[in-house]
C-alpha positions as CSV (number, residue, x, y, z in Angstrom):
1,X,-3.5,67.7,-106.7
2,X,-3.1,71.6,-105.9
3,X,0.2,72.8,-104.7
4,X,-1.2,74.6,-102.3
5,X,-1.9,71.9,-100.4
6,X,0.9,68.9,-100.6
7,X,4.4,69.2,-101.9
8,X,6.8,66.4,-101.7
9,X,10.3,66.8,-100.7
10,X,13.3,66.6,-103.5
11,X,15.2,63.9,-103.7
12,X,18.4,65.7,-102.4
13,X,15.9,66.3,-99.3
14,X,14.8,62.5,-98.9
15,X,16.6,60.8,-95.5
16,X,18.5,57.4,-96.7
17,X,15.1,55.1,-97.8
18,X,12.1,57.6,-96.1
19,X,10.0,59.4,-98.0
20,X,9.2,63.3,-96.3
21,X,5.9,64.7,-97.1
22,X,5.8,68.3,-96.4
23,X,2.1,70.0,-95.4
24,X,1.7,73.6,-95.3
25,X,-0.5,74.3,-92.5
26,X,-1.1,78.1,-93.7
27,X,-3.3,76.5,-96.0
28,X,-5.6,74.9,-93.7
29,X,-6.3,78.8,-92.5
30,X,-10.2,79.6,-91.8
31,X,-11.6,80.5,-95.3
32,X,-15.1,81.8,-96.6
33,X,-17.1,78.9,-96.1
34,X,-17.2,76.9,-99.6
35,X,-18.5,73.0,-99.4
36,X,-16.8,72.2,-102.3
37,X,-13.6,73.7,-101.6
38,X,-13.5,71.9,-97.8
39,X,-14.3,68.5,-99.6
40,X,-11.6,69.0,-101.7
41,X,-9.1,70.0,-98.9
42,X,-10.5,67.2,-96.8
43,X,-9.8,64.9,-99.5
44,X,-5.8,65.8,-99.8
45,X,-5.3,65.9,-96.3
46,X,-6.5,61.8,-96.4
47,X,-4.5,61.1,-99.2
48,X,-1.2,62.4,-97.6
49,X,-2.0,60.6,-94.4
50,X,-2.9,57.5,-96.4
51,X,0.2,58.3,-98.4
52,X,2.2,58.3,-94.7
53,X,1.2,55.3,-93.5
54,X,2.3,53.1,-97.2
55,X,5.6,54.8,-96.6
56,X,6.2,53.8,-92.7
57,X,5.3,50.4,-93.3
58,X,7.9,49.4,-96.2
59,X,11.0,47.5,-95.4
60,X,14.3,48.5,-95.9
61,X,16.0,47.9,-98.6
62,X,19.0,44.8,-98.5
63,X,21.8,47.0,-97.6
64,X,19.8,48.4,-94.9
65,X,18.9,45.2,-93.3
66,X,22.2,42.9,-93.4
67,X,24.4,45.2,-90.7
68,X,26.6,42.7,-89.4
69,X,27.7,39.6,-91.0
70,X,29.7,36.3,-89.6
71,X,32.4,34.8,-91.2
72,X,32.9,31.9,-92.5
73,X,29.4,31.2,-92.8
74,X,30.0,27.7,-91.3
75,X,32.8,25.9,-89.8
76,X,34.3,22.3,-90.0
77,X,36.1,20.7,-86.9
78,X,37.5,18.0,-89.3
79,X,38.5,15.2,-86.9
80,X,38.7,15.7,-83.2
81,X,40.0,12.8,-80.9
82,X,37.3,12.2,-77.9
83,X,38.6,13.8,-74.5
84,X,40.0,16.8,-76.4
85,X,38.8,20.4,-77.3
86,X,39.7,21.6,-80.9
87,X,38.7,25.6,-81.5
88,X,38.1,27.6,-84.5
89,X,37.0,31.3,-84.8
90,X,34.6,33.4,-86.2
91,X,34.6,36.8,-87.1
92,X,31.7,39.1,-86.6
93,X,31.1,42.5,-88.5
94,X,29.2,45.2,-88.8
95,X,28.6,46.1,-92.7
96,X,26.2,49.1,-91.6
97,X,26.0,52.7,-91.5
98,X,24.7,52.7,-88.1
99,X,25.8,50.9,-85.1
100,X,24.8,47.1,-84.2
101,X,24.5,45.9,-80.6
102,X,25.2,42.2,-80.2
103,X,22.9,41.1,-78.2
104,X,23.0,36.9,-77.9
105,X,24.5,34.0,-78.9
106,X,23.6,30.5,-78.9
107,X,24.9,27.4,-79.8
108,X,23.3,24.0,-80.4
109,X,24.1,20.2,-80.9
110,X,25.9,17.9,-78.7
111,X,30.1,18.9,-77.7
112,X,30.2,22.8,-79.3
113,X,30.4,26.2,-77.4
114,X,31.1,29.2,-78.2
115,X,33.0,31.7,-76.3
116,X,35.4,35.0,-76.7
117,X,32.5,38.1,-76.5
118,X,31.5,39.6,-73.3
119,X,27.8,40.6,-74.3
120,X,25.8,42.6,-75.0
121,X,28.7,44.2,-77.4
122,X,27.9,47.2,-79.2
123,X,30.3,47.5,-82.5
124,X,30.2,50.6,-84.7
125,X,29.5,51.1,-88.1
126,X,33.2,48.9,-89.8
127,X,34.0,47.2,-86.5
128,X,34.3,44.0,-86.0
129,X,35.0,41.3,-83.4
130,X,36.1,37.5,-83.0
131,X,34.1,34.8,-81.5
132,X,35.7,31.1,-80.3
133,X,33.9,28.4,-81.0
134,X,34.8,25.0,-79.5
135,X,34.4,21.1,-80.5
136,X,34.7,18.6,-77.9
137,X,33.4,15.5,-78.6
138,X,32.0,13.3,-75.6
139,X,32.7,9.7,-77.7
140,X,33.0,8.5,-81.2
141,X,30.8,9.6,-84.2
142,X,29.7,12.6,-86.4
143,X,28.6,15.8,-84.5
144,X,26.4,18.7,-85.9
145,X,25.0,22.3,-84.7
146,X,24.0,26.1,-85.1
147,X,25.9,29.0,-84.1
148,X,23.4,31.7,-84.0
149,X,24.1,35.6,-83.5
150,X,21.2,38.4,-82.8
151,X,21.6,41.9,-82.7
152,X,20.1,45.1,-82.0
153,X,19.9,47.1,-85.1
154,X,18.1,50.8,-85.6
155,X,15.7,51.1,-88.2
156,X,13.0,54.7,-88.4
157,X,10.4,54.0,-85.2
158,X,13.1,51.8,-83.0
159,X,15.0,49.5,-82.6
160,X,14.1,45.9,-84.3
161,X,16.2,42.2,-83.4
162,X,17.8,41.1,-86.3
163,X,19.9,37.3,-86.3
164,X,21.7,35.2,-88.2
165,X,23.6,31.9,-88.2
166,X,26.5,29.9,-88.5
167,X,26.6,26.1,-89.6
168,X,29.3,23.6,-87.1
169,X,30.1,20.0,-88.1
170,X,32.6,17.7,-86.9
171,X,34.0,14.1,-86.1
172,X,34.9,12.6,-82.8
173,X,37.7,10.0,-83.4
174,X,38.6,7.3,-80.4
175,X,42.4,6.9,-80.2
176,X,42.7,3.1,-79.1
177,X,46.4,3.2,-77.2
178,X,48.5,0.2,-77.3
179,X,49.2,-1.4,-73.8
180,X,52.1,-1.3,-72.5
181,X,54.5,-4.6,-73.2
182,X,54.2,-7.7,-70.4
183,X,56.9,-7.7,-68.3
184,X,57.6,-9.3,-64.7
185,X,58.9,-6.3,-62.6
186,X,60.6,-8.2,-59.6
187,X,63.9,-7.5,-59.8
188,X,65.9,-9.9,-56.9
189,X,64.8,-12.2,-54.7
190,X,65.4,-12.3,-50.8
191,X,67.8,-15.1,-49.8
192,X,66.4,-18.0,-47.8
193,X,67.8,-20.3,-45.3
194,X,67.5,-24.3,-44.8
195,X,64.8,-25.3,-42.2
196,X,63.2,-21.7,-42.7
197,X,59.5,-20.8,-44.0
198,X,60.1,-18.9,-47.1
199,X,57.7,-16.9,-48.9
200,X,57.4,-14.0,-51.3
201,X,55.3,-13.2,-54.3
202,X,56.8,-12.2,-57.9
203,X,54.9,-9.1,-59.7
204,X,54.4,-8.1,-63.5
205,X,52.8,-4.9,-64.8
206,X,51.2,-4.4,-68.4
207,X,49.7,-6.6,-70.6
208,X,46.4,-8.0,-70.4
209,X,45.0,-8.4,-66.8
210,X,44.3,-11.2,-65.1
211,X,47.6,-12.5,-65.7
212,X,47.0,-16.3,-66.0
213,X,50.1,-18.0,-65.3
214,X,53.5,-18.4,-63.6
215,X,56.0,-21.4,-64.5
216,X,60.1,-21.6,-64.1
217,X,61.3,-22.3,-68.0
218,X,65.0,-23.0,-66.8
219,X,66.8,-24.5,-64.0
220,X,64.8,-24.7,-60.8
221,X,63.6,-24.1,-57.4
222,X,65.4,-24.5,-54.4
223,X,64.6,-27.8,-53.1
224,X,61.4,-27.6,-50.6
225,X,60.3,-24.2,-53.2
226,X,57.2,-24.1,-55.1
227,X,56.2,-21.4,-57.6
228,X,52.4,-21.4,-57.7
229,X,50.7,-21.6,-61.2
230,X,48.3,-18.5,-61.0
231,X,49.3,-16.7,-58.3
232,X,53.2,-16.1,-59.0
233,X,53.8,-16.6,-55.3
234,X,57.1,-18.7,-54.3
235,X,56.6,-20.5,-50.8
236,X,57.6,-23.5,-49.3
237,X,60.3,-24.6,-46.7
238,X,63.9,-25.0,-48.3
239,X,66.3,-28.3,-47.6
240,X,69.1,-27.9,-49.7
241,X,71.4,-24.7,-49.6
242,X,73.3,-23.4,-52.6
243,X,72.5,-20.6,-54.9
244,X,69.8,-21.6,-57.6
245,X,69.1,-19.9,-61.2
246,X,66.3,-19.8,-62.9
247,X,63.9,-18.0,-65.4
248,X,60.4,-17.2,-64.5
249,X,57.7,-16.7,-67.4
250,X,54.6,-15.7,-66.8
251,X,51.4,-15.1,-69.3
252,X,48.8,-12.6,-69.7
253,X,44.9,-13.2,-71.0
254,X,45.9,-12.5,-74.0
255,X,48.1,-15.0,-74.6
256,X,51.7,-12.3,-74.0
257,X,54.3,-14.0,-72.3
258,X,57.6,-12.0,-70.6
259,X,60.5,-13.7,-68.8
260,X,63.0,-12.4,-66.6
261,X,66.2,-14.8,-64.8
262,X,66.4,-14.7,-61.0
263,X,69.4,-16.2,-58.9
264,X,67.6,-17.0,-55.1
265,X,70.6,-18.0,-52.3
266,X,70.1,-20.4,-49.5
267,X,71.9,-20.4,-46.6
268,X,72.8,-23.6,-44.9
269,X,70.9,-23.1,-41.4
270,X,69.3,-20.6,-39.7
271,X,70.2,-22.1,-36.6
272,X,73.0,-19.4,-34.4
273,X,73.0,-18.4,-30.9
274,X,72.5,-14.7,-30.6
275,X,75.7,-13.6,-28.7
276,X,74.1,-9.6,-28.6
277,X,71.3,-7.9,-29.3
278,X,70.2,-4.6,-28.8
279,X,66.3,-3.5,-29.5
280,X,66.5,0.0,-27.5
281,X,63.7,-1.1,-25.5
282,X,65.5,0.1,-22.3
283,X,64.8,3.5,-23.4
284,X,68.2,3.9,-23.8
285,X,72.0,2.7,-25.7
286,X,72.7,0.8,-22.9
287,X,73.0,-2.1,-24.7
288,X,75.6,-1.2,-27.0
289,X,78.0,-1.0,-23.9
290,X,77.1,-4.4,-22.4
291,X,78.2,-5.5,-19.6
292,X,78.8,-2.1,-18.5
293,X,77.6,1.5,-19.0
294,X,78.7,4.7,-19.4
295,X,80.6,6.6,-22.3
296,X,84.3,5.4,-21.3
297,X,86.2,2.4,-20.8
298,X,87.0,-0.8,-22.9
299,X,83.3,-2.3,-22.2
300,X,81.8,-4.7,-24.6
301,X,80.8,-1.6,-27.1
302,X,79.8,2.3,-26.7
303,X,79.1,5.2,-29.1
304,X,81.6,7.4,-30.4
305,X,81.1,10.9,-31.9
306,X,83.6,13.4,-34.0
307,X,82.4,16.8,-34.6
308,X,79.1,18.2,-33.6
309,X,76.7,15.0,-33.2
310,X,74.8,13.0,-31.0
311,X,73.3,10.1,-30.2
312,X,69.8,10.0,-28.4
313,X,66.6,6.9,-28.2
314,X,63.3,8.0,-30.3
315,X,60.0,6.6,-30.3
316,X,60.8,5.8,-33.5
317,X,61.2,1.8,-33.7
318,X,61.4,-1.2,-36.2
319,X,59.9,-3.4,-33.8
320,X,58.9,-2.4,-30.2
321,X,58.4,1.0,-29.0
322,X,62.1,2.4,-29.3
323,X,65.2,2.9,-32.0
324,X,68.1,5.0,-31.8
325,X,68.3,8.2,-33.2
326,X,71.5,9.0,-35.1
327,X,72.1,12.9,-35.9
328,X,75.2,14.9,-36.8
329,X,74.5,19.0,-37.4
330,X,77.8,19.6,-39.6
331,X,76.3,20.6,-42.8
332,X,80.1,20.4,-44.4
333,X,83.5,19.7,-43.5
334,X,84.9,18.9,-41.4
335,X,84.1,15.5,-40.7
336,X,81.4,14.8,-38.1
337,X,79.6,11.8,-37.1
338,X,78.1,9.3,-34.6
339,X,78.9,5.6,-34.5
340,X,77.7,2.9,-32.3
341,X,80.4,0.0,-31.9
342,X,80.4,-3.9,-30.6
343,X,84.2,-5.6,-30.3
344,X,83.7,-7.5,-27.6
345,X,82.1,-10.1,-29.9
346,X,84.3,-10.5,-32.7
347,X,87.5,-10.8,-30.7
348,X,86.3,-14.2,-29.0
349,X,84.6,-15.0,-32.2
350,X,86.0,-15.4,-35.8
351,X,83.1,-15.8,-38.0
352,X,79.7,-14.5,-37.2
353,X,76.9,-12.6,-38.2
354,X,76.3,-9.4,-37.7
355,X,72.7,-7.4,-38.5
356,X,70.9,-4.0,-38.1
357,X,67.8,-2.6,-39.3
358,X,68.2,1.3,-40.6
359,X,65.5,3.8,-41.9
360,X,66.6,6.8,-43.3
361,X,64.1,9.3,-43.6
362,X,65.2,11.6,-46.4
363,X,67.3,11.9,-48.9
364,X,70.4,14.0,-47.9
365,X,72.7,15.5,-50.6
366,X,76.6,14.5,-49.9
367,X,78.3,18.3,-49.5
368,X,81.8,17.1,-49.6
369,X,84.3,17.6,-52.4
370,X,84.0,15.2,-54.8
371,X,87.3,15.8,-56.1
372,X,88.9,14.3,-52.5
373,X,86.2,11.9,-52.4
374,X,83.4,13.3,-50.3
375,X,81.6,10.2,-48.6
376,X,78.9,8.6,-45.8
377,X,79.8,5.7,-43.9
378,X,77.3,3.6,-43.1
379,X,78.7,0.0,-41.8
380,X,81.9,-0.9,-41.5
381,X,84.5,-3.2,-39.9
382,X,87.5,-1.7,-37.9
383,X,90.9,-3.0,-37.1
384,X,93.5,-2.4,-34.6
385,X,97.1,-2.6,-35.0
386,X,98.9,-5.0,-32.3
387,X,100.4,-1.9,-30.6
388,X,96.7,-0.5,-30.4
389,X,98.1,3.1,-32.0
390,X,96.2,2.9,-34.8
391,X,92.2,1.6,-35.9
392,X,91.0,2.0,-39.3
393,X,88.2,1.2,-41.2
394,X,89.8,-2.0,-42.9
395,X,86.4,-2.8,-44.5
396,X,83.1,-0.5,-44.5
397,X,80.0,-0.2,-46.6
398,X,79.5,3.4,-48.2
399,X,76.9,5.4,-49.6
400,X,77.1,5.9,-53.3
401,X,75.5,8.8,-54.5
402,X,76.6,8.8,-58.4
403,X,72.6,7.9,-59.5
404,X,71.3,11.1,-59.0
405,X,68.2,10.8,-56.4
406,X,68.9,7.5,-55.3
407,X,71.4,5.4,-53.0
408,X,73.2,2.4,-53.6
409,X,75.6,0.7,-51.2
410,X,79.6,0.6,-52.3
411,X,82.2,-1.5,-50.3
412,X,85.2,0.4,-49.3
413,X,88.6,-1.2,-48.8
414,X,91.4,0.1,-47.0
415,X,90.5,3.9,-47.5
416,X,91.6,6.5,-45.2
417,X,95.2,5.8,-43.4
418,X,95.1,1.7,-43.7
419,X,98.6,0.7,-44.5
420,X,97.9,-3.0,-45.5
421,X,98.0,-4.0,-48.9
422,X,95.1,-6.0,-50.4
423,X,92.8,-6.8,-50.2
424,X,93.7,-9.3,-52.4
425,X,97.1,-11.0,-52.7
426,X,99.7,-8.9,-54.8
427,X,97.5,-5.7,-54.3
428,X,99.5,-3.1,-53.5
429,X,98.2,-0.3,-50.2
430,X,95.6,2.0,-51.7
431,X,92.0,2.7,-51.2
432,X,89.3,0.7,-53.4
433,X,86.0,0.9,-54.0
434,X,83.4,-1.7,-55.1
435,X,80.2,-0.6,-56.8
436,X,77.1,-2.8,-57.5
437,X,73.0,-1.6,-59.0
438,X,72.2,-5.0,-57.9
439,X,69.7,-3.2,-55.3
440,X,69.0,0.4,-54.6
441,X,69.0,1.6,-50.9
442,X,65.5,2.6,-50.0
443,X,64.5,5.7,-48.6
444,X,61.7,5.8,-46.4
445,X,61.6,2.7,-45.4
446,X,63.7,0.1,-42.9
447,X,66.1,-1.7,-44.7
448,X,68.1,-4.8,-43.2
449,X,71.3,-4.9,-43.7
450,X,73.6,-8.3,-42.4
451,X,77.1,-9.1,-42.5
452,X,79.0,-12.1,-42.4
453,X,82.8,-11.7,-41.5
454,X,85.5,-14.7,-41.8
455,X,88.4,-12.5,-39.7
456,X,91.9,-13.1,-41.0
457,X,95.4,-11.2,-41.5
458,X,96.3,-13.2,-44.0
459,X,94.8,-13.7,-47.6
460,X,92.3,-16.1,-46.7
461,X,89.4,-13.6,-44.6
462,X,85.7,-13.6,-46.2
463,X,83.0,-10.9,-46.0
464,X,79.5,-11.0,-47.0
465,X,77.3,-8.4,-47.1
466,X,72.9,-8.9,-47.9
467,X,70.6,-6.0,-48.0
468,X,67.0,-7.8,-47.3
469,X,68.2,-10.7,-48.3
470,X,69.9,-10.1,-51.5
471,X,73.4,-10.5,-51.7
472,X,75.4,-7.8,-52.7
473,X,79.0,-8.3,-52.0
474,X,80.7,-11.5,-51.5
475,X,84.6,-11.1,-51.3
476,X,86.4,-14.2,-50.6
477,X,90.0,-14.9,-49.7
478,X,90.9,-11.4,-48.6
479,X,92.3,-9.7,-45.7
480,X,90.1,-8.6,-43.1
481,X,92.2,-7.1,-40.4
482,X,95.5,-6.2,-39.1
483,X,97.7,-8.4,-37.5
484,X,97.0,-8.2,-33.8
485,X,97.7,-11.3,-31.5
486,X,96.1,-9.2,-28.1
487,X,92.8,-11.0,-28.1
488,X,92.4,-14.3,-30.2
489,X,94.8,-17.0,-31.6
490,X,94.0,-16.2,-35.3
491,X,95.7,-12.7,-34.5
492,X,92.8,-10.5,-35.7
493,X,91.2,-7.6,-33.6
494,X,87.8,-6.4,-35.9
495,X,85.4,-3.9,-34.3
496,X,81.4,-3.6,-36.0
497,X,79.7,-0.3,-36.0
498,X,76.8,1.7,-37.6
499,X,77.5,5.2,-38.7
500,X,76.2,8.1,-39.5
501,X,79.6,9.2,-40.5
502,X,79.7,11.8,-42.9
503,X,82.2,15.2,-44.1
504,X,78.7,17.0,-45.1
505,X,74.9,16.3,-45.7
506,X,72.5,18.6,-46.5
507,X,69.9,19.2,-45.3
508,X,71.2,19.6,-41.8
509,X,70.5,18.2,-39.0
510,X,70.9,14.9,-40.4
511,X,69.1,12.1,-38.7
512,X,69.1,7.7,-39.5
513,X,67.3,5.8,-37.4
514,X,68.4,2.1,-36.4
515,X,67.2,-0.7,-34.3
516,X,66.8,-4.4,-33.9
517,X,70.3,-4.7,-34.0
518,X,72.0,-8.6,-33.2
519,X,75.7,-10.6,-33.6
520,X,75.2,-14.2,-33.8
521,X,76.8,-17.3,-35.0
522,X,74.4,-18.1,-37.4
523,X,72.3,-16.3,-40.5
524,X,69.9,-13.9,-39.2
525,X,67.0,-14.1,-41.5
């Protein structure tokens, strides 16, 4: 082949895997006219166009081609428990000379993904990128897929897709979780009465549901009682009063068994005659000073308040249409407080009953010093002395706060400026406080609360106290009351009241709610 006519390119001259053929197109200038001279040019010019086309359709070489890799090449999960997501990473490179646009991905099989790359991403030549890719198995079993990447890479002519792809494997595990231990969750049982329907139903969480049975393993029923077998409910009318222990055991469909002890309390008779009442139904407190009205004057009762606080009816009831609305708006000392008394009954009276529902809404932090004993009376008992100088709380019922976020009730014994000693013979005069965790004092909810008061000066007084039926306090041969022959023959003068009585609660205003409220001779179920 002439010179003249083709030359190829040095090597030095070659672009990276092209071939240049180089045509001199002087050489194709209009000559004397000589046949064999034009075949033979005719003949080169096909055989570098021939030559041309072998060169543009080679591939490129391996280096060329592979531009971007993924590493690792596949990716075990291991084992991944079902309901979870476990994620690994890949990263993604390019190996080229030339830049690589990203232009897809895709993942198959049942429980992968893939995530972490905002597409299409172009990465230059040495760049590289990671890629999340997820495992969350839907239930138990072996899982398989494909990770697969494809990119945009420049090759001579254009642009061509290239892809490649990552292997994913994995195991979902089932984590079987243990149930929770059997156990019977009532804690106390509500007291009953003799000649009264009783009824309430005993609970157990955990286990194996349906729990199948419910028997008493130890001691027994109150007479007229019956626990039923599958059910766990206690009904029946009781005959007998006393207090009666016993352990419950109940057992699950599994065959579990859990046992817890109960003491229940019956009362000797319902049967009393209501002496007062006040339900709040008159739209009013009018009640509380029955016979007469008004805010002054020795009538049968009346409120009283210290400090900023009042005393107003709500349409906020336990029964009926009205309650009474107890607030005080001191958010700290000093004391303030509202209290609504009954002393008419007590001083004809020396042992009765005496009973009030009260909801309190919230829970209110007590913003007194702890250090001089910052505290919320609730219920208490009052006492005059004979020259009627002097009335102090002899016995009331106080709201412990030392469980943080709950309430229990404390007794309170001659606290304040109550110079008797007691309450028990050869106790000196102080202040004492009784604590129980027999029962929490719910919030949210209306609670009863019922008192039973033996009144005596001398070391032979009793006092009672049942929230919903459960006994909480029971303090026997103590002094109730000062020594005050003005009104009875057993020289005692006690007055009742509910309180909102407080030297701070937060947040303020602070508002109990009470009703149904009732003094009678007999238990008030």
């Amino acid at each position: 082949m002439s010179k003249e006519f083709l030359n190829f390119g040095r090597k030095d001259q070659m672009e990276e895997s092209a071939i240049m053929l180089f045509i001199n197109p002087a050489k194709f200038a209009r000559r004397p006219t000589n046949p064999l001279g034009a075949r033979n040019r005719i003949r080169h010019l096909l055989l570098a166009l021939a030559l041309l086309a072998i060169v543009d359709s080679q591939p490129l070489d391996a280096g060329r081609a592979s531009q971007f890799t993924v590493n690792p090449s596949s990716i075990s999960f291991g084992s991944v428990p079902v309901g979870t997501v476990q994620t690994q990473y890949a990263t993604v490179s390019n190996t080229g000379s030339s830049s690589v646009t990203i232009s897809r991905t895709n993942v198959t099989g049942t429980g992968f993904s893939v995530g972490g790359l905002n597409l299409p991403l172009p990465l230059a030549s040495g760049q590289s990128v990671k890629l999340s890719v997820g495992l969350g198995p839907p239930a138990g079993g072996t899982y398989s897929g494909t990770l697969s990447l494809t990119s945009l890479t420049a090759f001579p002519g254009g642009m061509k897709s290239v892809a490649t792809s990552v292997s994913l494997s994995g195991t979902g595990t089932s984590n079987t979780v243990k149930p929770s231990p059997l156990q019977i969750t009532t804690t106390t049982l509500a007291a009953g009465a003799v000649g009264a329907a009783y009824g309430t139903t005993l609970s157990a969480s955990s286990g194996t549901q349906p729990y199948i049975s419910w028997g008493v393993t130890k001691g027994q029923l109150a007479p007229g009682l019956v626990l039923a077998y599958s059910t766990g409910v206690i009904s029946g009318t009781p005959t007998t009063a006393g207090s009666y222990p016993f352990i419950v055991q109940v057992t699950d469909s599994a065959g579990a068994t859990a046992s817890a002890s109960f003491s229940m309390t019956i009362s000797s008779s319902t049967t009393g005659t209501t002496l007062w009442s006040a339900g709040m139904e008159t739209d009013d407190t009018s009640e509380w000073y029955y016979p007469s009205t008004g805010h002054f004057g020795d009538y049968g009762g009346g409120e009283y308040d210290s400090g900023i606080a009042s005393t107003i009816a709500a349409n906020f009831a336990h029964s009926g249409n009205w309650g009474a609305q107890m607030t005080i708006t001191t958010p700290n000392s000093p004391t303030s407080g509202t209290r609504m008394f009954r002393w008419m009954e007590a001083r004809a009276n020396r042992d009765l009953y005496y009973s009030v529902w009260v909801y309190i809404p919230t829970y209110y932090t007590l913003t007194g010093n702890p250090a001089t004993g910052h505290y919320w009376n609730l219920f208490q008992f009052k006492s005059r002395t004979s020259d009627s100088s002097q009335i102090d709380p002899v016995w009331a019922f106080y709201i412990d706060d030392d469980v943080p976020g709950k309430y229990y009730l404390q007794a309170g014994w001659g606290w304040g400026g109550v110079t008797l000693a007691g309450p028990y013979m050869g106790d000196p005069v102080s202040g004492k406080f009784c604590t129980q965790r027999i029962a929490p004092l719910p919030i949210g909810q209306w609670v009863h609360l019922e008192a039973f008061l033996h009144q005596s000066n001398s070391y032979d007084g009793r006092l009672i106290l049942w929230q919903d039926g459960v006994e909480l306090f029971d303090f026997q041969n103590v002094i109730t009351s000062y020594n005050n022959c003005n009104y009875n023959s057993w020289c005692a003068d006690n007055e009742w009241s509910v309180n909102l009585y407080s030297d701070g609660l937060l947040p303020n205003p602070a508002t109990i709610y009470i009703d149904d409220a009732q003094i009678s001779t007999g238990f008030i179920p």
